[in-house]
C-alpha positions in Angstrom: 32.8 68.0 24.6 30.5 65.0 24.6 27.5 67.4 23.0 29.6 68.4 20.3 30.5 65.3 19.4 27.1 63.7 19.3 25.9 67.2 17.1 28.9 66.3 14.9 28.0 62.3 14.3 23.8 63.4 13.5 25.2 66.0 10.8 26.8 63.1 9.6 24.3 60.6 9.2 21.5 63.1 7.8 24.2 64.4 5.1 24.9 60.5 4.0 20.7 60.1 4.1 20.4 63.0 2.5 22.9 61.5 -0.5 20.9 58.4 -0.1 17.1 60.1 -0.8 19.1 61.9 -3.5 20.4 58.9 -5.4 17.3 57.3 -4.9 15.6 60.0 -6.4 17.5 59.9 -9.6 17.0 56.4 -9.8 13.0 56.7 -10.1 13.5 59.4 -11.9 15.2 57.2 -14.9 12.9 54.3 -14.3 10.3 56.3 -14.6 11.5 58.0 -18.2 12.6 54.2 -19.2 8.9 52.7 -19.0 5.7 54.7 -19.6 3.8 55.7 -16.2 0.9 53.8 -16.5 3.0 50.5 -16.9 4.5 48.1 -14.3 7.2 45.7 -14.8 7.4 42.4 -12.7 9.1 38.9 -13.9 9.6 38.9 -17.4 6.2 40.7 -18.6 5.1 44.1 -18.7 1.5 45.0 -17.4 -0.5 47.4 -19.1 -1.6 48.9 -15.7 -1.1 52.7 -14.7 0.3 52.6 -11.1 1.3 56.5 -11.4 -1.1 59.6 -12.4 -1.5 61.6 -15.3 0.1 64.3 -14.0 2.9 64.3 -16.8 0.3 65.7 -19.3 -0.2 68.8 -17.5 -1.7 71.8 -20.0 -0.1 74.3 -17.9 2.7 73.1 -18.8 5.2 75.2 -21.3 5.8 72.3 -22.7 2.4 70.8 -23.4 1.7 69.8 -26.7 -2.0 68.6 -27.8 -0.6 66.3 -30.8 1.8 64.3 -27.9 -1.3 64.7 -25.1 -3.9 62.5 -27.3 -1.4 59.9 -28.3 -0.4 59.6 -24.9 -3.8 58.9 -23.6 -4.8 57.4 -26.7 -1.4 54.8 -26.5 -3.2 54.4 -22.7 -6.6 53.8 -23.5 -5.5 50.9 -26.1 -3.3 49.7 -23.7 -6.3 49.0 -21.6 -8.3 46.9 -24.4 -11.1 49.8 -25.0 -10.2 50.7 -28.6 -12.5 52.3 -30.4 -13.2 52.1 -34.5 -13.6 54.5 -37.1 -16.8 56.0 -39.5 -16.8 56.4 -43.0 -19.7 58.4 -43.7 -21.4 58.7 -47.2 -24.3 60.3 -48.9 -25.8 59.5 -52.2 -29.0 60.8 -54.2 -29.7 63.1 -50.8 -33.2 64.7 -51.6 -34.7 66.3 -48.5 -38.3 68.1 -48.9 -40.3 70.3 -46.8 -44.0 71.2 -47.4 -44.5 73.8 -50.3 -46.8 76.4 -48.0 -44.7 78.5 -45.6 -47.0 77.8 -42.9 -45.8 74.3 -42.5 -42.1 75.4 -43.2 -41.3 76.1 -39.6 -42.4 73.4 -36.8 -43.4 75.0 -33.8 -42.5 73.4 -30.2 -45.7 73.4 -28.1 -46.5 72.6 -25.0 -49.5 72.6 -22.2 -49.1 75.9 -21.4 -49.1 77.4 -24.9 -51.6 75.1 -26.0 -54.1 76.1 -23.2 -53.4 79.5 -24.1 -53.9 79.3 -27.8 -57.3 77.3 -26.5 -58.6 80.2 -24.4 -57.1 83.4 -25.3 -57.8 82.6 -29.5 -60.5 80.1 -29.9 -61.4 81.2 -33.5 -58.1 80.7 -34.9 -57.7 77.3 -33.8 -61.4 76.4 -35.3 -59.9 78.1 -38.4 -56.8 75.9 -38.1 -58.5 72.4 -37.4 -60.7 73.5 -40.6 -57.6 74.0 -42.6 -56.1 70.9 -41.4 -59.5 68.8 -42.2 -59.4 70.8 -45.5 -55.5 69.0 -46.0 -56.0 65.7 -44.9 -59.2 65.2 -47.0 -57.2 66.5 -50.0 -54.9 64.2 -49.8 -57.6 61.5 -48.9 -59.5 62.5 -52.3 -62.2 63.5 -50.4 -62.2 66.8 -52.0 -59.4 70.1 -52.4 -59.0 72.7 -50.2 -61.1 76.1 -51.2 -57.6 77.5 -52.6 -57.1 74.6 -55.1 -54.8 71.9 -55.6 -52.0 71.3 -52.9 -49.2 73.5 -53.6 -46.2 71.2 -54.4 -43.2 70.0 -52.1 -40.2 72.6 -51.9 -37.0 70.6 -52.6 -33.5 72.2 -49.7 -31.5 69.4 -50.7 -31.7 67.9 -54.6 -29.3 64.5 -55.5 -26.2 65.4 -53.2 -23.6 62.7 -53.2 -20.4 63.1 -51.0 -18.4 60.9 -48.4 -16.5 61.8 -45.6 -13.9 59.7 -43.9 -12.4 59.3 -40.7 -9.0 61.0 -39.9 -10.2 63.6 -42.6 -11.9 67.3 -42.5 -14.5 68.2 -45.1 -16.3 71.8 -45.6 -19.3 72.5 -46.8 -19.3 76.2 -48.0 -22.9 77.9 -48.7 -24.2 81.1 -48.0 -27.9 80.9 -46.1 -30.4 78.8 -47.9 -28.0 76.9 -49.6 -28.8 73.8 -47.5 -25.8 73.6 -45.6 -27.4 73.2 -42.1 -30.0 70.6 -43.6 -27.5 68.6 -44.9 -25.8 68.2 -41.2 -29.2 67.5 -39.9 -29.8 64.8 -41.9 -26.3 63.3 -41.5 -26.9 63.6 -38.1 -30.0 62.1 -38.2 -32.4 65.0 -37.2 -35.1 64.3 -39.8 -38.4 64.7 -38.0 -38.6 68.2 -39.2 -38.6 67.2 -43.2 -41.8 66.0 -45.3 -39.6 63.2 -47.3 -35.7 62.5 -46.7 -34.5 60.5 -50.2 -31.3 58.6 -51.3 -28.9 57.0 -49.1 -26.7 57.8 -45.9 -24.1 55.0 -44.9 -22.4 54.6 -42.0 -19.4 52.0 -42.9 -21.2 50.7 -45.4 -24.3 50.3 -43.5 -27.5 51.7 -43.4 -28.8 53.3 -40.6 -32.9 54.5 -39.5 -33.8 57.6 -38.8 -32.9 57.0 -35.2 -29.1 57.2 -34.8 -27.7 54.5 -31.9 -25.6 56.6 -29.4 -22.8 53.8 -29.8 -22.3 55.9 -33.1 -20.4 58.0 -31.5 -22.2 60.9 -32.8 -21.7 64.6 -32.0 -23.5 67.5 -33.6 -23.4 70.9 -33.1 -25.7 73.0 -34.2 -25.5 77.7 -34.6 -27.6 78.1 -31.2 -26.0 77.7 -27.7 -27.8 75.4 -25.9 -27.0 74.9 -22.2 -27.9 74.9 -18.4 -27.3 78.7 -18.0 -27.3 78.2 -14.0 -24.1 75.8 -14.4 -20.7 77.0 -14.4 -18.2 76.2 -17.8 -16.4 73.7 -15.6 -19.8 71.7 -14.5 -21.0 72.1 -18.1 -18.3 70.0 -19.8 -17.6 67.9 -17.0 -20.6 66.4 -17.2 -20.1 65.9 -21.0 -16.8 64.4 -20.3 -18.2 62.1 -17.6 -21.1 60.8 -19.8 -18.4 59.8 -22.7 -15.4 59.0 -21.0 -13.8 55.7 -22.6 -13.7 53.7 -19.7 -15.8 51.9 -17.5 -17.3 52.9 -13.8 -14.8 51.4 -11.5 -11.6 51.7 -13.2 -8.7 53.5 -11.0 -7.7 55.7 -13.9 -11.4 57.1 -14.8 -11.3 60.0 -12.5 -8.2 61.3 -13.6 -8.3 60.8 -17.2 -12.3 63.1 -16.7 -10.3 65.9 -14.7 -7.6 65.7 -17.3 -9.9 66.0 -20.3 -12.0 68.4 -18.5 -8.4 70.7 -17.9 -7.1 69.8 -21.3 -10.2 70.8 -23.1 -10.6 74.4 -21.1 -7.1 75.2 -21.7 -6.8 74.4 -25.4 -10.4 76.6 -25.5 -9.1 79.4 -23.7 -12.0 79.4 -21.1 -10.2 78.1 -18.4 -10.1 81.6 -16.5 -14.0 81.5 -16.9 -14.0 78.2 -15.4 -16.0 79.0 -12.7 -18.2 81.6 -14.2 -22.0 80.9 -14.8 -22.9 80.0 -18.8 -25.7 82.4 -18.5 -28.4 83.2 -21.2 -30.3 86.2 -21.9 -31.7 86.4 -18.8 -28.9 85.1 -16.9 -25.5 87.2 -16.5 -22.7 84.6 -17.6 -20.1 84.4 -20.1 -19.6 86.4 -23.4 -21.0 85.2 -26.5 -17.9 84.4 -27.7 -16.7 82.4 -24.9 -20.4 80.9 -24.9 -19.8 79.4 -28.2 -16.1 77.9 -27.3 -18.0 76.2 -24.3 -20.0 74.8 -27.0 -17.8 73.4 -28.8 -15.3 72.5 -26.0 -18.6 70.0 -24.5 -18.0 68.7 -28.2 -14.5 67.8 -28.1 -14.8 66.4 -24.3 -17.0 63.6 -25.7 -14.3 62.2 -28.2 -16.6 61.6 -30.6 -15.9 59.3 -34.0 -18.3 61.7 -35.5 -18.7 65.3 -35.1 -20.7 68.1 -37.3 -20.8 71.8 -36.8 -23.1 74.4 -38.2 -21.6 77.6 -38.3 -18.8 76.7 -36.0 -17.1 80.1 -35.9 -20.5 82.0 -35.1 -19.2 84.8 -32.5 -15.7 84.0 -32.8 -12.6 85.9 -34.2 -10.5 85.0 -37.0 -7.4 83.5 -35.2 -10.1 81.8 -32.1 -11.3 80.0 -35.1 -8.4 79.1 -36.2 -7.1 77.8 -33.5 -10.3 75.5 -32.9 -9.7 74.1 -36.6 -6.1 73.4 -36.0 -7.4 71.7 -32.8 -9.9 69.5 -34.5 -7.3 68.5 -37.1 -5.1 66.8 -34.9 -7.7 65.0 -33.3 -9.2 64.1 -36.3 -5.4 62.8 -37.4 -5.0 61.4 -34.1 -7.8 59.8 -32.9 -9.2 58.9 -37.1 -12.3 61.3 -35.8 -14.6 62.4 -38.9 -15.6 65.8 -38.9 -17.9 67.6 -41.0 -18.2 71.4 -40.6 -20.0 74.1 -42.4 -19.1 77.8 -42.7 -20.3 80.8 -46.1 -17.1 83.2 -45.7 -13.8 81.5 -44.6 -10.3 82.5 -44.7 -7.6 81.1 -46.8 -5.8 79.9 -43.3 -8.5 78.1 -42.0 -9.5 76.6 -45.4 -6.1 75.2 -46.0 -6.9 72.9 -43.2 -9.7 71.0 -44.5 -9.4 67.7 -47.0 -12.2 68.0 -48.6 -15.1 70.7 -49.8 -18.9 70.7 -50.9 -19.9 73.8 -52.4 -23.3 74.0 -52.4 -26.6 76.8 -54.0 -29.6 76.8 -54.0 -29.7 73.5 -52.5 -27.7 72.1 -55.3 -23.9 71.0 -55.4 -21.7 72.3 -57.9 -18.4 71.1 -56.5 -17.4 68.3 -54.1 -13.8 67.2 -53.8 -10.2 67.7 -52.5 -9.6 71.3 -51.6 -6.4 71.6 -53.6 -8.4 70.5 -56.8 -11.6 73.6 -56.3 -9.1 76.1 -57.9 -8.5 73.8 -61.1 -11.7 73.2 -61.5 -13.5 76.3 -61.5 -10.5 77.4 -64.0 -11.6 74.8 -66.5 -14.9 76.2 -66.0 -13.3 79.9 -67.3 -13.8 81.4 -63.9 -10.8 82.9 -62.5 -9.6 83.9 -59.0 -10.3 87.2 -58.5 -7.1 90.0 -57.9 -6.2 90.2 -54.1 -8.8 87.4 -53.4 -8.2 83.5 -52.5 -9.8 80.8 -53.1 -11.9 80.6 -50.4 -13.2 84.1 -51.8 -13.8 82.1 -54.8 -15.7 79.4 -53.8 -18.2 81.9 -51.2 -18.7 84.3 -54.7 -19.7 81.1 -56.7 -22.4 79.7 -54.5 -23.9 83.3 -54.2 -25.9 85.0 -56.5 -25.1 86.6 -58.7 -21.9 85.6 -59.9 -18.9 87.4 -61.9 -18.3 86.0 -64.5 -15.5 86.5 -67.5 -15.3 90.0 -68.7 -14.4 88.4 -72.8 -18.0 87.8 -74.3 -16.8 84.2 -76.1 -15.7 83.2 -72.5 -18.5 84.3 -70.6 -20.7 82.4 -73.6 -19.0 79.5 -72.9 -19.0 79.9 -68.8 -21.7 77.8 -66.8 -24.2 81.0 -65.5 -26.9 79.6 -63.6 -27.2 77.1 -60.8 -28.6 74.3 -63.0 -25.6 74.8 -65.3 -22.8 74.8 -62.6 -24.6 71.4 -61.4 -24.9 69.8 -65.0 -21.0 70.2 -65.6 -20.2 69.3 -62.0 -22.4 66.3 -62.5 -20.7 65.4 -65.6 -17.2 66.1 -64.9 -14.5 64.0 -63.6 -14.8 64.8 -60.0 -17.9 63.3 -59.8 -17.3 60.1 -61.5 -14.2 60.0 -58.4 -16.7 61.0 -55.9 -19.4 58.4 -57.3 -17.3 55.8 -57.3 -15.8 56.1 -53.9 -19.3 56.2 -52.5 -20.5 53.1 -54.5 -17.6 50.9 -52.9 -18.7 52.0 -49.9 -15.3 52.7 -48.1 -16.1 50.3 -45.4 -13.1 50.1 -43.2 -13.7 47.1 -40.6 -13.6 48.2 -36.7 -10.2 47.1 -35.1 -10.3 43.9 -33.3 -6.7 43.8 -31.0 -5.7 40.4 -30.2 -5.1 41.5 -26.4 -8.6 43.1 -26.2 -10.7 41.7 -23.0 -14.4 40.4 -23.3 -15.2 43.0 -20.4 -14.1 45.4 -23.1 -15.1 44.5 -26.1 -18.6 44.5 -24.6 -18.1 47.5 -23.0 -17.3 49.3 -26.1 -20.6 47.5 -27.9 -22.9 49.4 -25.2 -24.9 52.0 -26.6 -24.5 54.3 -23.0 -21.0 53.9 -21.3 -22.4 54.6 -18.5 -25.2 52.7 -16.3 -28.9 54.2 -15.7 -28.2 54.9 -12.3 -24.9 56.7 -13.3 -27.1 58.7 -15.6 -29.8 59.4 -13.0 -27.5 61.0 -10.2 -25.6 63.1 -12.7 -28.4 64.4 -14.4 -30.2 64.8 -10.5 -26.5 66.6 -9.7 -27.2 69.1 -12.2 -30.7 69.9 -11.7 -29.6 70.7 -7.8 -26.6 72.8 -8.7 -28.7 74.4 -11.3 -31.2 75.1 -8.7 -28.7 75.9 -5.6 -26.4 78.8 -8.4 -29.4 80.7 -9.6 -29.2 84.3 -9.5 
């Protein structure tokens, strides 16, 4: 019949279109595996412009591996012109001093609340204060001493500390509390207000920097406390990070999806991506665990990118194999990207030690070892200390910047073993390690920015900015997270 026929000749033509769309599709499909996605091809040059997505670098992926993710987008971001140099970092002579009476060891943060209050509710004991302060500054003006004598003298946290740390590297300073571990990061990081007198010489390729680190340093520090917005969810928290630092300019068609990719990336490597949605929370405010607190912490690190990053106590509230992970994270990004990462911890295991380049073994605010990991062990052996039975290195290294110290049970060896602090320094001070370590520091291991031949004006000045993004950028994210704060509390 007529119908039938007709039926007969449209199940004809869709089953030769749906050959067509088929082939088609295996022909994008090989295109698209012969160029990279965020390149075009027309006449006889290839564009570095993305015309696809990033969808290829999906974490959820089985597949996904964060080694081939940040050369990917790393391969794209240089494609683009925005390439970004590397820090060497080095210390030399580092003396840091606080104020010998524990009064003025602690600063305290005021404001004009507990100011009036001190005012009203204890009016003696701010007379008795401003005395004591007069009593100070006339001392030191030689006016005359305070009524308990002559000034009691500076306490030294940090005494001659010479070290480097370069880029693509990990280095671990190991100290138990009071060692000077956390002063140490401050300093490198440039938080110095808190210190009477900051002596010797921090370098930043070779250059020295004030006391007021430019944000075009790339700088990221981390310190033990959790400090964030508790009213904002995990995923606002580091989106905003990554929009603040994300390596390309406002405007540019791929900048939304590399932030959302970074942003997913970031959560999943974490493991906070099921709390993405979950308030940060405080003490006061129900939210996350401490645990997953901290990994939001240092996930709003890694979102930045950073070309330097230091953390205090990084593992603080985290398990052994979480912490692990994190360090094997930072490693390929440090590898990857030439990042310089500085990261302080007292009692490590062997596992996460092993991925480190270098150490800094620091008590009582002295060193007594800096170098390669791999070398600590020999070292302290020359020294007649041994590794104790069932016990690594790390163990090692944790017992020998305590107090007190094991040392050789033979009486000729433990005569000739190095038994307080000032003798571990002296013979790490004169042994060949430190002549290495000194030398490296006094060439400066200045390693010139990268200048590509195809890199734009618009970029390189881009990339010389000290914010990467504009004022009134800054102003509506920071306004957007004041309302959400506002709109999501409890």
């Amino acid at each position: 019949m007529p119908g039938d026929a007709d039926a007969a000749k449209r199940a004809e033509r869709a089953t030769a279109d749906d050959a067509a769309a088929a082939e088609a599709a295996v022909d994008a499909a090989e295109r698209g595996a012969a160029a990279p996605p965020w390149t075009k091809t027309g006449g006889d040059e290839t564009s570095a412009v993305h015309v696809g997505d990033l969808r290829f670098l999906d974490p959820a992926s089985p597949d996904f591996d964060l080694r081939d993710h940040i050369q990917q987008v790393k391969s794209l971001v240089n494609s683009l012109g925005y390439t970004r140099s590397q820090i060497d970092v080095t210390w030399s002579d580092l003396t840091v001093a606080v104020p010998g009476e524990s009064e003025d060891q602690v600063p305290e943060i005021s404001t004009f609340a507990t100011n009036t209050e001190q005012c009203l509710g204890k009016p003696l004991s701010l007379v008795h204060k401003v005395q004591a302060l007069a009593g100070r500054a006339g001392a030191l003006c030689g006016i005359r001493k305070p009524s308990g004598g002559e000034l009691p003298p500076d306490r030294l946290i940090l005494k001659g500390l010479t070290g480097y740390a370069r880029s693509g590297e990990l280095t671990l300073i190991i100290g138990p509390p009071g060692s000077g571990c956390s002063t140490l990061c401050n300093v490198l990081s440039g938080q110095t207000r808190h210190y009477k007198a900051v002596r010797g010489d921090v370098r930043f390729n070779g250059t020295k920097l004030g006391d007021q680190l430019p944000s075009s340093l790339g700088l990221v520090a981390v310190g033990e406390a959790d400090l964030h917005f508790p009213t904002l969810t995990v995923d606002q928290t580091i989106e905003l990070a990554t929009t603040l630092r994300t390596q390309l300019p406002e405007g540019h068609e791929l900048r939304g999806q590399l932030i959302e990719l970074r942003k997913t990336v970031t959560e999943c490597v974490l493991g906070i991506h099921h709390v993405r949605n979950t308030l940060v929370g405080d003490e006061l405010v129900r939210g996350v665990s401490g645990g997953e607190r901290r990994r939001v912490t240092i996930a709003e690190m890694l979102s930045t990118v950073g070309r330097f990053l230091v953390l205090d106590a990084y593992s603080k509230g985290l398990d052994a194999a979480t912490s692990l992970d994190i360090i094997k994270s930072l490693r390929i990004a440090a590898r990857e990207l030439g990042s310089t990462i500085i990261a302080t911890q007292y009692q490590i295991s062997k596992e996460i030690y092993e991925q480190f380049d270098n150490v800094v073994v620091l008590r009582e605010s002295e060193c007594i070892y800096f170098g390669p990991i791999g070398e600590a062990c020999a070292y302290f052996q020359g020294l007649n200390f041994r590794v104790p039975v069932r016990r690594t290195v790390p163990d090692l290294l944790s017992t020998l910047a305590d107090d007190p110290v094991t040392f050789p049970e033979d009486a000729d060896e433990a005569a000739r073993t190095p038994q307080s602090v000032e003798e571990l320094s002296e013979a790490y001070h004169q042994s060949q390690a430190f002549a290495e370590c000194r030398q490296l520091v006094s060439e400066g291991m200045v390693r010139p920015p990268p200048a590509p031949a195809h890199q734009s004006e618009d970029a390189r000045a881009f990339m010389a900015r000290q914010y990467l993004v504009s004022w009134p950028t800054q102003f509506r994210l920071v306004f957007k997270r004041e309302w959400r704060g506002e709109k999501q509390r409890p």
